[in-house]
C-alpha positions in Angstrom: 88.1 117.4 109.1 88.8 116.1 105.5 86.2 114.8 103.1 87.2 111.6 101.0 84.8 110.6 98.0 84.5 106.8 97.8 83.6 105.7 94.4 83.6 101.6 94.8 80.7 99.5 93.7 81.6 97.1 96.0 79.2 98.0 99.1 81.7 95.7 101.3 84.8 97.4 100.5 82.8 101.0 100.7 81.8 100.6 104.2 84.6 98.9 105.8 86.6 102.6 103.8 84.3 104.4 104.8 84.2 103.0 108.5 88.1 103.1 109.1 88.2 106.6 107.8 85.9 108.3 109.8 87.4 106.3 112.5 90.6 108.6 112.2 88.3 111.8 112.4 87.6 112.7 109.0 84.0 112.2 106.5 83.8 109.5 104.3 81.2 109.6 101.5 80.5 106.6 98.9 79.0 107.1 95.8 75.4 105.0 95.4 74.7 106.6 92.0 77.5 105.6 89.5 75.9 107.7 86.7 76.0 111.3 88.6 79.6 110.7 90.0 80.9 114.3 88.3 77.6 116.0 90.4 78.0 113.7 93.7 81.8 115.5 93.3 80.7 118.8 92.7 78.1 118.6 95.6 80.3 117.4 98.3 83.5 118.8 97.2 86.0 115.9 98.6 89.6 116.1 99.3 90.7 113.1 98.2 89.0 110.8 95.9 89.5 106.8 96.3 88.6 105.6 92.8 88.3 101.8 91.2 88.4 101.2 87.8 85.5 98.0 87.3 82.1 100.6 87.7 78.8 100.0 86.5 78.4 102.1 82.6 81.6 103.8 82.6 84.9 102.6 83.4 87.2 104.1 86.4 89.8 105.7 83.5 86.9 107.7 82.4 85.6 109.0 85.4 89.2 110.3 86.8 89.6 112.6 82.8 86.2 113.9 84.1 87.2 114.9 87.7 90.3 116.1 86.4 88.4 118.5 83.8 87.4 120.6 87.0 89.3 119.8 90.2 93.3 119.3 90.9 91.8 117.1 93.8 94.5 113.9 94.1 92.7 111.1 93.0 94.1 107.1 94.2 93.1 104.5 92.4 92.3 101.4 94.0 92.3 98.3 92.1 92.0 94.5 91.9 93.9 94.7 88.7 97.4 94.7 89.2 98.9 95.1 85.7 101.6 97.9 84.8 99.2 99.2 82.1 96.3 99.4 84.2 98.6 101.5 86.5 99.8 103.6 83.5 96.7 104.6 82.7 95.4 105.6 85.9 98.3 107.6 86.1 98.1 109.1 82.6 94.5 109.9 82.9 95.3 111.9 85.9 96.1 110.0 88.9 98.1 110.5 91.8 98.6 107.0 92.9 97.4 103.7 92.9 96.7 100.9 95.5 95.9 97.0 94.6 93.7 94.8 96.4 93.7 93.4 98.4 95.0 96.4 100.7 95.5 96.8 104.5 93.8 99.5 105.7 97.1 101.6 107.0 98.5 101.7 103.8 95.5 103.1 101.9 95.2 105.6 104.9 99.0 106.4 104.7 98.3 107.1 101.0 95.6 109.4 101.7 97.4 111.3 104.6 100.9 112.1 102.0 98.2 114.0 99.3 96.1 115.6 102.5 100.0 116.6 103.3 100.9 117.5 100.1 98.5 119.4 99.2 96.7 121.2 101.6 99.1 121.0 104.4 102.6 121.3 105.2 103.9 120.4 102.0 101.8 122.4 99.9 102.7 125.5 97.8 101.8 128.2 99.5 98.9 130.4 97.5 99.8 133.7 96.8 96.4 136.3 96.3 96.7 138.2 93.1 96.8 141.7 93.4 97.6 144.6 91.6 98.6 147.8 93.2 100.1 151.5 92.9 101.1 154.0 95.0 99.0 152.0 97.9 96.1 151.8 96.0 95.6 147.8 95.7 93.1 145.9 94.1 92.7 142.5 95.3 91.7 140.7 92.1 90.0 137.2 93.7 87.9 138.9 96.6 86.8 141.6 94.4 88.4 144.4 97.0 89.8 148.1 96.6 91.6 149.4 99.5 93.5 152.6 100.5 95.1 153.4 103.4 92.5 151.7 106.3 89.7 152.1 103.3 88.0 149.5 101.9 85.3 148.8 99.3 83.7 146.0 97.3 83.7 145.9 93.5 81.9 144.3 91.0 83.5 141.6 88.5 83.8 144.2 85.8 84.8 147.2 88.2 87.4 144.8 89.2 89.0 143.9 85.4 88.1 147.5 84.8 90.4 149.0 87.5 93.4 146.3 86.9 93.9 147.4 83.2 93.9 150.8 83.8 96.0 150.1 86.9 98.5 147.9 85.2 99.0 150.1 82.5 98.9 153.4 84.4 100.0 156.3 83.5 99.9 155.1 80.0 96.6 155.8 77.8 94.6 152.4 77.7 92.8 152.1 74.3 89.0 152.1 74.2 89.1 148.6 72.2 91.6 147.0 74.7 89.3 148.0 77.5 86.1 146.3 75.5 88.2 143.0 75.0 89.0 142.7 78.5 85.5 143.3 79.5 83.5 141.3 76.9 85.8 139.8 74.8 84.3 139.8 71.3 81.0 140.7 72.2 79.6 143.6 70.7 79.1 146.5 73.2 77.9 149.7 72.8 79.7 152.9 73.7 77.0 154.4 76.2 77.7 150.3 78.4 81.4 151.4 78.4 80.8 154.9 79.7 78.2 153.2 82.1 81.1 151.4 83.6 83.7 154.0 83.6 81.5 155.9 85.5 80.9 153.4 88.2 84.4 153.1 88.5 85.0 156.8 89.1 82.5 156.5 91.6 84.0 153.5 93.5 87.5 155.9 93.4 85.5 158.7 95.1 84.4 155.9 97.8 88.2 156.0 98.8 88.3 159.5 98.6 89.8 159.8 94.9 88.7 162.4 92.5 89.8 163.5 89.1 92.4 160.3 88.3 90.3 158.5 85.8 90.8 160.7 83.0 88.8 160.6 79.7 91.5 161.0 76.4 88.3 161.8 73.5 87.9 159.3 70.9 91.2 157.1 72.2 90.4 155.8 75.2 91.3 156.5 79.5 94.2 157.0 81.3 94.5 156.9 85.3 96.6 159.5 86.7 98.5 158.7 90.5 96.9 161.5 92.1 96.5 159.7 95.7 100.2 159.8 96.9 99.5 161.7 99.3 96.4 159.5 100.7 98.5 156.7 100.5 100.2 155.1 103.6 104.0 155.9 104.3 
């Protein structure tokens, strides 16, 4: 089942949207408060937005820049105005398409179906999870994972940027300031919250059975040694 924000201040045209959408399965949801639109979107998290352009306070063209500040979700416009500009701007504002009134039902649910297609089902570009690994040691950068072999763990956020510089750049010494930057980017941090976190990483390596790879260069910085070969599936 699909969600599809309807954000028409027309409560006729909202319910009879609303009614022939759920009618083909899938949840419907019409915006009552035009000044919280950005929260109703954030709260319900739609899949398609159906958007006109005459609201109450702030125009169509504006709330479509503000969706698209946060959200790739396809957003159709549908309008009583039927001028090329009008369509323009919907379109340059962010837009997928653009529907006039008045509209028969099929087409506006044909509309929504091709960007339900295109991008969350067959047509749609297939997500790749970002990773980083070495010698079967991966970290899985999104679900905050480390895994060896039929081992797994959970990491923090910072264990997790922590572990892909050094893995990235392995077996080459990573500087202690390029490790800070990653970490906390031009906040200032003191040396004993760096060593904090080094340590926790050599911990989580232990956890998968690895000792002695994080190694400490004095006064330059840390360097992880591929000393799990052998622990590492064939």
């Amino acid at each position: 089942m699909y969600t599809i924000m309807i954000i028409e201040d027309d409560p006729k045209i909202a319910g009879l949207l609303q009614s022939h959408i759920e009618r083909y399965g899938d949840r419907a949801v019409a915006v009552e408060d035009f000044e919280q639109v950005v929260q109703k979107f954030e709260q319900i998290k739609p899949h398609v937005v159906l958007l006109d352009i005459n609201l109450p306070s702030y125009d169509g063209f504006y709330w479509c820049r503000q969706i698209r500040s946060i959200s790739t979700c396809p957003i159709i416009f549908i309008s009583a105005r039927s001028g090329k500009m009008d369509q323009v701007m919907a379109l340059e504002n962010g837009a997928d398409d653009y529907i006039t009134k008045p509209f028969e039902h099929e087409i506006v649910m044909a509309k929504i179906r091709s960007q339900l297609r295109r991008v969350y089902g067959d047509y749609a570009a297939r997500h790749e999870e970002r990773k980083v690994e070495l010698d079967g040691l991966t970290v899985y950068l999104e679900r905050l994972e480390m895994e060896l072999g039929d081992r797994k763990i959970q990491l923090t956020k910072k264990e997790t940027i922590l572990l892909e510089t050094l893995l990235r750049r392995s077996p080459k010494l990573v500087s202690r300031e390029t490790i800070l930057e990653k970490l906390w980017d031009d906040s200032f941090v003191d040396d004993n919250t760096l060593s904090v976190n080094v340590t926790r990483v050599r911990k989580r390596l232990t956890e998968l059975g690895i000792t002695d790879a994080l190694e400490t260069v004095r006064g330059s910085g840390y360097r992880l040694n591929s000393n799990w070969k052998a622990s590492s599936p064939s």
